[in-house]
Structure formats: C-alpha cells, structure tokens
C-alpha positions as CSV (number, residue, x, y, z in Angstrom):
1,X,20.3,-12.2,-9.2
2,X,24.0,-11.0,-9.7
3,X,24.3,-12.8,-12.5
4,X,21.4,-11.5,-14.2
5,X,21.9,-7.8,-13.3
6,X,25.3,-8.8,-14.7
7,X,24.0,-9.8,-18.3
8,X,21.0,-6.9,-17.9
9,X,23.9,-4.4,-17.6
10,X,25.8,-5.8,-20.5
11,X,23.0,-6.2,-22.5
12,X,22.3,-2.4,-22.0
13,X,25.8,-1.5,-22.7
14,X,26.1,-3.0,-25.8
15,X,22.9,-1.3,-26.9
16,X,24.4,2.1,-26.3
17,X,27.4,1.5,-27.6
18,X,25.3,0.0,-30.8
19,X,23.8,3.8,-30.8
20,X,25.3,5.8,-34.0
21,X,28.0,8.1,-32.3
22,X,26.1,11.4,-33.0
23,X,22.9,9.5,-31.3
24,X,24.7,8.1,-28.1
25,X,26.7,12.0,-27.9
26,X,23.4,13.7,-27.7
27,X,21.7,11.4,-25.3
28,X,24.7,10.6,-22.8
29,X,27.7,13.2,-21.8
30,X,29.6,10.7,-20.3
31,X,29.3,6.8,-20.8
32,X,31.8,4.5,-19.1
33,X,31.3,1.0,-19.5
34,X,34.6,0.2,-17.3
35,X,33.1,2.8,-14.7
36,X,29.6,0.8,-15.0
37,X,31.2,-2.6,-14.8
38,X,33.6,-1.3,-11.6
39,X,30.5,0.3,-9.7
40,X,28.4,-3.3,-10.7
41,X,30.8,-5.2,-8.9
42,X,30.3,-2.9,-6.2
43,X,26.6,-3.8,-6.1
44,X,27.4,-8.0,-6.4
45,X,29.9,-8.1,-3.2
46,X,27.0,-5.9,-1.3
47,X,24.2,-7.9,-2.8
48,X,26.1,-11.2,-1.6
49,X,26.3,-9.9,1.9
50,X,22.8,-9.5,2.2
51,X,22.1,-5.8,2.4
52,X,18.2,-4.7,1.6
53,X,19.0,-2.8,-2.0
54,X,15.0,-2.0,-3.0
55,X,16.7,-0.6,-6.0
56,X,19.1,-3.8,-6.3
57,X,19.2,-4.3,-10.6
58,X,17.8,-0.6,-11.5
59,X,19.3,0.9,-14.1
60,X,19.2,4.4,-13.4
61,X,20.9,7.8,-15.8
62,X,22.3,11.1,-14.1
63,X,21.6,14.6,-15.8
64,X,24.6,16.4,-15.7
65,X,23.5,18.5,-13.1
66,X,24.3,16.1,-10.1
67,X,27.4,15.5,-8.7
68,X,29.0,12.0,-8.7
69,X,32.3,12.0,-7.4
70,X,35.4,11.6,-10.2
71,X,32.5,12.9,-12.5
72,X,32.8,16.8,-14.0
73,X,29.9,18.4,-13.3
74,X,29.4,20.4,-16.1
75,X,25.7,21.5,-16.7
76,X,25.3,21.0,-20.7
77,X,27.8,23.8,-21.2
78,X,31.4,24.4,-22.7
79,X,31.6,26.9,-19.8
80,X,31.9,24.3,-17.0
81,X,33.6,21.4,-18.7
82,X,36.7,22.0,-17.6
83,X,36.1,23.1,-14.0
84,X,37.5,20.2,-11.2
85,X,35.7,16.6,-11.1
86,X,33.3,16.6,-7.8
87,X,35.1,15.1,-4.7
88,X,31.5,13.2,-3.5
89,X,28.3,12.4,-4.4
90,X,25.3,14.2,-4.7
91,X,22.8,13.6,-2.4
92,X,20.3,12.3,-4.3
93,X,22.9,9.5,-6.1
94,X,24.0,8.7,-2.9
95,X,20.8,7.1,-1.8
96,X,20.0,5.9,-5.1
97,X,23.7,3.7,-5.0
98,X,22.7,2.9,-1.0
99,X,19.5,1.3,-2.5
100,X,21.1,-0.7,-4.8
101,X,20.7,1.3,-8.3
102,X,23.7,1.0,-11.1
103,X,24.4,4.6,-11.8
104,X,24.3,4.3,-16.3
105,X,26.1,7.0,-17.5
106,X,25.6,11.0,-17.5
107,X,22.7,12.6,-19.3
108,X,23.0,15.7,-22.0
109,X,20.2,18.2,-21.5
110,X,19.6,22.1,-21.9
111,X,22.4,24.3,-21.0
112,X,22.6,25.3,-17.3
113,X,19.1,23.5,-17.4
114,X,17.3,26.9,-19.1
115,X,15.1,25.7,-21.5
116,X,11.9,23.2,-22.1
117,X,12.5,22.0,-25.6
118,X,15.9,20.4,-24.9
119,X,17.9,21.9,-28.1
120,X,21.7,21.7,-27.0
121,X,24.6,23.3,-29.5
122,X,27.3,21.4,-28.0
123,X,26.5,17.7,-27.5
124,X,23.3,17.6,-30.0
125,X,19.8,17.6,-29.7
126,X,18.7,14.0,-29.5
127,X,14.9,12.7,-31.1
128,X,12.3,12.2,-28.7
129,X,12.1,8.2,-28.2
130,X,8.3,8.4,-29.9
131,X,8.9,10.0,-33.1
132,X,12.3,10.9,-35.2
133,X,13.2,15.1,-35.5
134,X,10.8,15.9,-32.7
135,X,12.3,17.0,-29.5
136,X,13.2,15.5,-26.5
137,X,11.8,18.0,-24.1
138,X,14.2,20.0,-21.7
139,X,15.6,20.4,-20.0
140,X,16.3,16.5,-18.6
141,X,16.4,15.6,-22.6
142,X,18.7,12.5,-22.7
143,X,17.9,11.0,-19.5
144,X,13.8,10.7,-20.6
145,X,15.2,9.6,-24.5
146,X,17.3,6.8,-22.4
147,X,13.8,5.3,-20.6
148,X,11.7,5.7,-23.0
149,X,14.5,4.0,-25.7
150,X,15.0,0.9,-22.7
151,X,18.9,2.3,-22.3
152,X,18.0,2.6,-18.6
153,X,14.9,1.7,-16.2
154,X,14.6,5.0,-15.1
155,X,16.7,8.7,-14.5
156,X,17.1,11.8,-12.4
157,X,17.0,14.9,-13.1
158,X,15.4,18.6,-12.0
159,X,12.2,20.7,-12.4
160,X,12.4,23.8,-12.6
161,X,9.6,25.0,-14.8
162,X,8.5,21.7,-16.2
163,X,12.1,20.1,-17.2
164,X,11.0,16.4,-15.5
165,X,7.4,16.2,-17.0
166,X,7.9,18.2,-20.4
167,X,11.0,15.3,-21.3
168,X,8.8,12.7,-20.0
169,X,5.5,13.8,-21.9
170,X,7.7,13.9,-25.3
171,X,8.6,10.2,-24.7
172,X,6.3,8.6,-23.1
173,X,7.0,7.9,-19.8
174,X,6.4,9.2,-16.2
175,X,7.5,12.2,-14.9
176,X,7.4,13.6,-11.4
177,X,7.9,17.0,-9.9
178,X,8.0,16.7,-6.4
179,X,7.3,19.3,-3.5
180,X,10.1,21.6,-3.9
181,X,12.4,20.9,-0.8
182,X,11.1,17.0,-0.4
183,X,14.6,15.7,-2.4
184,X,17.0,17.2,-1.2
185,X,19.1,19.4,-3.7
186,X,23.0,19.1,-2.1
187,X,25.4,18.4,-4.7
188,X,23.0,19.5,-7.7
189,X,24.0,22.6,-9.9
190,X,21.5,25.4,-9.5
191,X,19.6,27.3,-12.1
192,X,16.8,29.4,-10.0
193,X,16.7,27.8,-6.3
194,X,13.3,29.2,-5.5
195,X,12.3,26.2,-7.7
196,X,15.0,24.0,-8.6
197,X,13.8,20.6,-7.3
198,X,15.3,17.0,-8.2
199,X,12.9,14.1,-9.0
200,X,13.1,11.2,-10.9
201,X,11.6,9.8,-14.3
202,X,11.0,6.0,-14.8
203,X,9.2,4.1,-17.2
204,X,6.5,2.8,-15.0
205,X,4.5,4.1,-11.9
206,X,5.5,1.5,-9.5
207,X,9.4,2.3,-10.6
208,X,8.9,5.9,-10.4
209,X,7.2,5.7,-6.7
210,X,10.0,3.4,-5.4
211,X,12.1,6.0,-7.0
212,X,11.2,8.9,-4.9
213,X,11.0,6.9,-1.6
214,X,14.6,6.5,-2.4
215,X,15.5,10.2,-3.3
216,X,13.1,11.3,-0.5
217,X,14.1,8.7,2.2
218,X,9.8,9.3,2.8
219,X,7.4,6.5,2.7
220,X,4.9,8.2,0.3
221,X,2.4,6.3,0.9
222,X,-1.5,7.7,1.5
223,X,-4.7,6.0,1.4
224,X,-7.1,7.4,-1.6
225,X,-11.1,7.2,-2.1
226,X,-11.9,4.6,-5.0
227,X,-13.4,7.7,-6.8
228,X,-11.4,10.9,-6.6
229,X,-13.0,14.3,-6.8
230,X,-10.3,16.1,-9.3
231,X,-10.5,19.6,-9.9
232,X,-10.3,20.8,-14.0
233,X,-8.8,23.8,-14.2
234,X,-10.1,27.0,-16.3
235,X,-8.5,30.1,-17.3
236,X,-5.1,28.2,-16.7
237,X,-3.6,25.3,-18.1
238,X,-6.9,24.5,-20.4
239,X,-7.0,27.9,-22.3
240,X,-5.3,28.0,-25.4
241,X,-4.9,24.3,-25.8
242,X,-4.4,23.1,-29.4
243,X,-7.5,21.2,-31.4
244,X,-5.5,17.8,-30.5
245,X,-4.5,18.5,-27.2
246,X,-8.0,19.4,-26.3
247,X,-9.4,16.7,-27.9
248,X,-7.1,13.9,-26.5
249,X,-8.1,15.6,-22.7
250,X,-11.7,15.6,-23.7
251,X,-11.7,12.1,-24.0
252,X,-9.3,11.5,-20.8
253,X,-11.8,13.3,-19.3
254,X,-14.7,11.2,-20.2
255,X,-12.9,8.0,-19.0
256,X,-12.6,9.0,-16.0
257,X,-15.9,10.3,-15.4
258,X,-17.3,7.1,-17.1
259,X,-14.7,5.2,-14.5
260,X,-16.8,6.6,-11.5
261,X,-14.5,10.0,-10.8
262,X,-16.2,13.3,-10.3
263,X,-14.6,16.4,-12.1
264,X,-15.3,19.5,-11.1
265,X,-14.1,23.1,-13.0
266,X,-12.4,25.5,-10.9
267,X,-11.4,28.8,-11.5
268,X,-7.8,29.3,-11.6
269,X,-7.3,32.7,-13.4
270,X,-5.1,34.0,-11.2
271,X,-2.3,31.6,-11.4
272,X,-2.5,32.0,-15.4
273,X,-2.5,35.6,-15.1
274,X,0.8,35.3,-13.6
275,X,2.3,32.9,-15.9
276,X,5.0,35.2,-16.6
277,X,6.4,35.9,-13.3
278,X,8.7,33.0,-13.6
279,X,10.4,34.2,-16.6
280,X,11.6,36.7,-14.1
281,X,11.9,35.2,-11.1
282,X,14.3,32.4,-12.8
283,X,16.4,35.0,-15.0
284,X,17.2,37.1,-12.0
285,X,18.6,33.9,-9.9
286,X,20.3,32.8,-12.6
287,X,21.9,36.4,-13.5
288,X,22.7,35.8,-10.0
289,X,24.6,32.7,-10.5
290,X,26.2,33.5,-14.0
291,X,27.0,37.2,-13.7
292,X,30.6,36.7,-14.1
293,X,30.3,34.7,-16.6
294,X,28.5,37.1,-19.4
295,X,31.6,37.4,-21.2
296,X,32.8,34.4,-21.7
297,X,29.0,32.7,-22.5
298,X,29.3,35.2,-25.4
299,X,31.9,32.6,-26.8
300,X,31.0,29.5,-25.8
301,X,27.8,29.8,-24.6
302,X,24.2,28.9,-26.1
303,X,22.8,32.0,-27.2
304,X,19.6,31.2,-26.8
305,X,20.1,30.7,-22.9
306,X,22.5,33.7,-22.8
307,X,19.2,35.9,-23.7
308,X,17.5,34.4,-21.0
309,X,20.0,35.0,-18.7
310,X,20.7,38.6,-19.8
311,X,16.3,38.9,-19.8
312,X,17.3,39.6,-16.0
313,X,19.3,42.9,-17.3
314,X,16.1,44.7,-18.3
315,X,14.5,44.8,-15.1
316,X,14.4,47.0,-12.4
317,X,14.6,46.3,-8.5
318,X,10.6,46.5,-8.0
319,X,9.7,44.7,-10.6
320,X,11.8,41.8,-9.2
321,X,10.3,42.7,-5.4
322,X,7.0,42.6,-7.2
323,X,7.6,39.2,-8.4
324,X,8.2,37.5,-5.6
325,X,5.4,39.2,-3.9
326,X,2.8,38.2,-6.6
327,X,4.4,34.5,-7.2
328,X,3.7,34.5,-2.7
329,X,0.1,35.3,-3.6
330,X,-0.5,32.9,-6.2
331,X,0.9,30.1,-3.8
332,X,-1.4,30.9,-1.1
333,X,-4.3,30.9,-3.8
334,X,-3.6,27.3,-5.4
335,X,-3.5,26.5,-1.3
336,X,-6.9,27.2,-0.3
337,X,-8.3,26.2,-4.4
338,X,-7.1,22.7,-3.9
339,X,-8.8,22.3,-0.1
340,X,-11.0,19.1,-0.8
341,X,-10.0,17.9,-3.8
342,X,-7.8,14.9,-4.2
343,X,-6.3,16.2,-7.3
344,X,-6.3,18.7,-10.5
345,X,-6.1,17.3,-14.1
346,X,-5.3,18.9,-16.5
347,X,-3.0,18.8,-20.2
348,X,0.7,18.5,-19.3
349,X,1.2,20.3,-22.4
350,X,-0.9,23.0,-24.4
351,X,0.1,21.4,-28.2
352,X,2.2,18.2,-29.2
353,X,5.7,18.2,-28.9
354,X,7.1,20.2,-32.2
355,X,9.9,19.1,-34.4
356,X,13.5,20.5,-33.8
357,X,13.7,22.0,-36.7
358,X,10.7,23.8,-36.4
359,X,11.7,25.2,-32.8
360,X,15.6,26.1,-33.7
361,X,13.3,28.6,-36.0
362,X,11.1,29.5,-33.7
363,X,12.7,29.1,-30.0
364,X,11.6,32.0,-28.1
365,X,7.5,31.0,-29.2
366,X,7.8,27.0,-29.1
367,X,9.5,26.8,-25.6
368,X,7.3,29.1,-24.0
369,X,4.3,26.8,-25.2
370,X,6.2,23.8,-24.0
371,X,7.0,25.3,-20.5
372,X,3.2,27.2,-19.8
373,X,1.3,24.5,-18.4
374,X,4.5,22.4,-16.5
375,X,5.9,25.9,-15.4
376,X,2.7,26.9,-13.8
377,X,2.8,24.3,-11.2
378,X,6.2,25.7,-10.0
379,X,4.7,29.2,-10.0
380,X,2.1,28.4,-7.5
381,X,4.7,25.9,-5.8
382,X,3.3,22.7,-5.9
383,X,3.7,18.8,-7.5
384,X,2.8,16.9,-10.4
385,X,2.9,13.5,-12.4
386,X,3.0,13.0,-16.1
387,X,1.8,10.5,-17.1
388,X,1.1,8.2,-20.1
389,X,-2.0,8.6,-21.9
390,X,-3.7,5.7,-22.7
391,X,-5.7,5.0,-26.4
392,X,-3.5,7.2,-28.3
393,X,-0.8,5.9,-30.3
394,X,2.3,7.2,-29.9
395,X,1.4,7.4,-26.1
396,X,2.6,10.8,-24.8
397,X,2.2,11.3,-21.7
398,X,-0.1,13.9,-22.0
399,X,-1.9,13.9,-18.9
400,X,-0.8,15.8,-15.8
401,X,-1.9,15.4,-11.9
402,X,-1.6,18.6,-9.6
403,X,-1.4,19.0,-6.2
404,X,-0.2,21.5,-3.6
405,X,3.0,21.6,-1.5
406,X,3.4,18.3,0.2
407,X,0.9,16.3,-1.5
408,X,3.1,14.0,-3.2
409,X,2.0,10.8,-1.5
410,X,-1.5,11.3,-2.3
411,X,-0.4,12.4,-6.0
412,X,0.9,9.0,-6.7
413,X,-1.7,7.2,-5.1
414,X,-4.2,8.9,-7.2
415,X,-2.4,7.9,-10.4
416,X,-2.7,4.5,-9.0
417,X,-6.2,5.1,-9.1
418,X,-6.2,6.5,-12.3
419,X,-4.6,4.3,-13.9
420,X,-6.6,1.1,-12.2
C-alpha cells in the first residue's frame, strides 16, 4: 500500500505541477512537493508499524484558514502574509494526519473568508472544475476546484454562510456544513465565530462521512426509515429561484417522490424574512476582528471585502442587539419546524453558478444570490449536505439536505438514502 500511495502522490504532483502557473497560483497558495514527499514518508514508517490510519492514502487540501505548523497562515490576504508561520497544527489537520491523510498543499479562497463567489485579487480567481470562466464558489474556492479537478480526494475548509457547499455546488462535488461547534475550530482563522464552522468537501459520500468522523472524532452514524419524510420549504430557499434552478428541483423532487419518499411543504417565512440579519451579524464580528486593520486594507486589501467589513460602521448598538435577538428566534423556529421530519430539501443555490466576469461587474447582486439559500442554514443554525444532482450534465451539486443543530449523523444517512 506504501508503494502505491507513493506513485498516487507523485502522480498527483506532477499533475499540479503540469497546471499552467496562473491556474496552479489561483487554486493552491502554497504547494510543496518536498514538504509532501517528507510528510509521505511520515505516513510509510507509521503505516509499516501497523497503526489503524482510516484515512491511510487520502489525499486531502488545507484552505488557508487552518493552521499547519511551519505553514503562514495567511487567510487569502496581502495583510497576513507576512505575519509568523504557526508553531502547531490546527486541530482539525491534526486528526486528519493521526488518520493517515497526506496533507496536499494550501488552498486560495476569498479574502479573510468574506465572500460566496470566490473572486480573489491577489492569487487569482480560479474556473470552477465544470465549466471554464465560471466561478469557483467561496469562499473555500481552490480546495473544491482541486476535488472536483482529481488534484486531491478531498479538502477542508469553513462555512460560514455557505463557503463549504456554495464551492462544492459550483464543481460538483459534496459539500458539508456541520453543526456549528461539532469540528472543533482551534487553530482556524476566524471570520464571524457565531458561525464559523470547519467541515470537509470530498468527492464522494462515503469519503466525505469518513471525513467528518475524523474531524469530529464522532461516530456519525444513525439508523434512517427506507422512505424519509422531507420537509420542502416555502417562502425560503424555494422563492425566487431561477426558471432552471426550479426546474432541475422539480424534477429532483419527482424522483424522490417516485422513489417512495414523502415531501411535505412547510412554511418557513420567518427564517427568509430574516435573511439579512447575517450580513450584520458577520460584519460586526469581523469589524471586531479587523478594526485595526482599516487602514492598512485600504492598500492592500480587497475592496470588495473591505465594504463588507466597514458595512459594520453604519450600524448602531440596537440594531446589532436586535440581531442577535431575532437570529435566537429564528433558531428556536427551524427547532420545533423540523420535529418529525427526517430532513428538508431544498435548492442549494437560487440560479447557476455565474461567470467571473459577469460577477467582478456585478459583486454586491451575484454574491448575495450565491450565499441566500447556503447562508440561511447558518442563520437558523443548523447542517447541510450538497450534493450532486443526478441527470443533469454538468452535475452541480445542486441539491441541498437540511437539518437542525446536531443532526449531522442522520443528515448523511439520509443522503445515503437518497442517493440509493
């Protein structure tokens, strides 16, 4: 097995370094064969003494939010590339290296993690994996472009309003946003920590479960019915939709009824209603983090995430109390909506994944379309899967499970279901 994880990793190395420079710049941040080959020796003298590694052979990418020691942390921004390299692992890498995955290289993504679309001045914006000049998603851009391209077997990265499942709907793969607090953040950069939450991307479901187990150190596992009763959200994440999107979960829809599920609408007004209490919620702990920093963002900074930032400026001290009180409501409403149903469906995004060009025009519109369905999941606190949707060529993976706070296991076992 050595010996094939050997020729795996060299096979993979040599298709990066096959990439056009601008291509392999925007995707990876840092790429080291010598580190790889160093920390794959590593992995053979461990293998040969017989340690369980589930993960033993896995390919896996870092965003460059998570710490890995000798490794700068620097969050997709000019700002923090020349701060100190972190002394120890992140968490999250930590268990991933204990379980046998090869650590392949840092991934590019948003600055400081603030935006859906993925667009990224300083290292590039790179293609979505499915089709040239449209985007990546965001904010975990390069590590999703890396699966979905068979660069790596899977990546981490965060979710903060959608930045795990938007990526992973753009290319094709799967996606999860765990419970917030399941994956434990230490050693990952912060953006908003009332929702930052680690997860991984992979490009298949068994990968992406054995994935979390590993992040989580949790068995995840949970015994489903062989039908599921889903709810279907209205008056959130199935108003607006574009003609294609609706038509694409029209017919996922019918599948799954035709497969035996029941689906049943449910009114979720309330948590669209208050689809634009994150925008303040996640500028205000961000203003928090990068106060200092205003001046100096003005020169080196994306402006587009600087706005954001500065978004925080304009408010006043009850509006932000009234926030946080109205997000607590909405999360005690998706609580009791979701009491006896295994799962919600609904469109991970609200239209196709637009070209860069088109959103560098149009940013402010374009990434608040991207982020409204993915973010409201993080609103009323909960998890979710993207995942691929099947008869549709390219397969996004434009379909998205939903369930409250803790409800990861059965998550995952209902996309087993799903997807049997």
């Amino acid at each position: 097995m050595t010996d094939m994880l050997r020729q795996k990793a060299e096979a993979a190395i040599a298709r990066v370094e096959g990439l056009p420079d601008h291509i392999r710049r925007a995707i990876f941040t840092e790429f080291s064969p010598d580190r790889i080959r160093a920390e794959l020796e590593i992995l053979a003298a461990r293998h040969a003494k017989g340690e369980n590694m589930p993960l033993f052979g896995t390919l896996v990418s870092v965003k460059d939010l998570f710490d890995e020691a000798g490794q700068v942390t620097g969050a997709g921004s000019r700002l923090l590339a020349d701060r100190d390299a972190a002394v120890t692992d992140s968490l999250s890498v930590q268990r991933l290296r204990q379980a046998g995955a090869l650590m392949f290289g840092r991934t590019s993504m948003s600055e400081f993690a603030y935006s859906g679309v993925g667009l990224n001045p300083h290292h590039g914006t790179p293609s979505s994996a499915l089709v040239e000049g449209v985007i990546p998603g965001g904010s975990s851009s390069g590590g999703a472009v890396g699966v979905a391209l068979g660069l790596t077997d899977a990546a981490i990265g965060t979710d903060t309003g959608g930045s795990l499942r938007i990526p992973a709907a753009a290319n094709g793969i799967w996606g999860m946003k765990p419970s917030q607090g399941l994956v434990d953040d230490s050693g990952v950069h912060p953006l908003a920590p009332s929702y930052d939450t680690p997860g991984p991307m992979a490009r298949d479901l068994p990968l992406l479960q054995a994935m979390l187990r590993v992040m989580a150190e949790e068995p995840l596992t949970a015994q489903m019915p062989e039908h599921l009763t889903l709810a279907v959200p209205h008056g959130a994440f199935t108003d607006g939709l574009s003609p294609v999107v609706a038509g694409l979960f029209d017919a996922e829809q019918a599948r799954l009824r035709a497969a035996g599920h029941v689906l049943e609408p449910v009114d979720m007004t309330a948590i669209g209603q208050g689809v634009g209490l994150n925008k303040i919620i996640v500028a205000v702990e961000a203003y928090r983090i990068y106060a200092q920093d205003l001046a100096r963002l003005e020169m080196v900074g994306d402006p587009r995430v600087l706005a954001r930032i500065r978004f925080a400026e304009t408010l006043s001290p009850a509006q932000i109390q009234d926030a946080y009180a109205a997000r607590a409501e909405i999360v005690a409403g998706f609580d009791r909506i979701m009491t006896g149903f295994d799962a919600a469906l609904a469109p991970t995004l609200m239209q196709m994944p637009p070209t860069i060009a088109e959103t560098e025009a149009d940013f402010d519109r374009l990434n608040a379309a991207m982020l409204r369905n993915t973010s409201l999941v993080n609103l009323a606190d909960g998890c979710a899967l993207a995942m691929p949707t099947p008869g549709i060529d390219p397969r996004w993976s434009m379909t998205m499970l939903i369930g409250r706070k803790g409800a990861d296991a059965a998550i995952l076992a209902a996309a087993e279901r799903l997807q049997a």
